[in-house]
N, C-alpha and C positions, 0 to 999 in steps of 0.2 A: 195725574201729572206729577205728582210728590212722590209717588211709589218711583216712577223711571230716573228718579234725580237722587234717590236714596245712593245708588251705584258710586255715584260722582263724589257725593258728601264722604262716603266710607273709604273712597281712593283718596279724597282730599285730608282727612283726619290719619288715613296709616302710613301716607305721605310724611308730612308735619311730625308724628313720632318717629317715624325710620329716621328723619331727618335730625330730628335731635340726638339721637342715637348716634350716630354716624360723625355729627361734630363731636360728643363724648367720647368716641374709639380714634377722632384721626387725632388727635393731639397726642396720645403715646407716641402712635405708630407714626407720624411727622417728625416728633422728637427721636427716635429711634433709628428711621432714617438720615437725617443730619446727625445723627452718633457715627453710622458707618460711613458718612462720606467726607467725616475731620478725620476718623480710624485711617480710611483707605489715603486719606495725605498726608496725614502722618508718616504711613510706611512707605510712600511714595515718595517721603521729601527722604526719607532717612536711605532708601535704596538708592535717590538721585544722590545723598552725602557721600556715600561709601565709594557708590561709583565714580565719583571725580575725585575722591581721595588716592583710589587707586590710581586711577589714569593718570593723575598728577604722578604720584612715586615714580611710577613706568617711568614718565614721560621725563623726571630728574636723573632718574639712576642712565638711560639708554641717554640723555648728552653728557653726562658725567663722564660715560664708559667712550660714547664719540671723541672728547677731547682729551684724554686719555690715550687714545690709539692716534688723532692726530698729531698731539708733543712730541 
């Protein structure tokens, strides 16, 4: 009886250590992950800046140049 349970015990024990293991490695790679997705808003926020900066300019200078040709 104790021989066919041996199996069980040694999946239950390399269980247990993989698993510590495993919380040891996800904490970088967690932290590393939330590095790249403040990175990738970052340059998301700074591409959405630029891009309304320009549109804005456009969008001053073309009714500038409109009331101009209407006077």
């Amino acid at each position: 009886m104790m021989k066919s349970l041996a199996p069980i015990a040694l999946t239950g024990v390399a269980a247990a250590i993989l698993w510590n293991i495993l919380q040891i490695l996800m904490a970088p790679v967690i932290a590393w992950i939330i590095g790249m997705l403040a990175l990738g808003l970052k340059i998301g926020l700074a591409v959405l800046t630029i891009g309304v900066a320009v549109y804005g300019a456009r969008w001053v200078m073309r009714n500038r140049a409109k009331s101009e040709v209407d006077a």
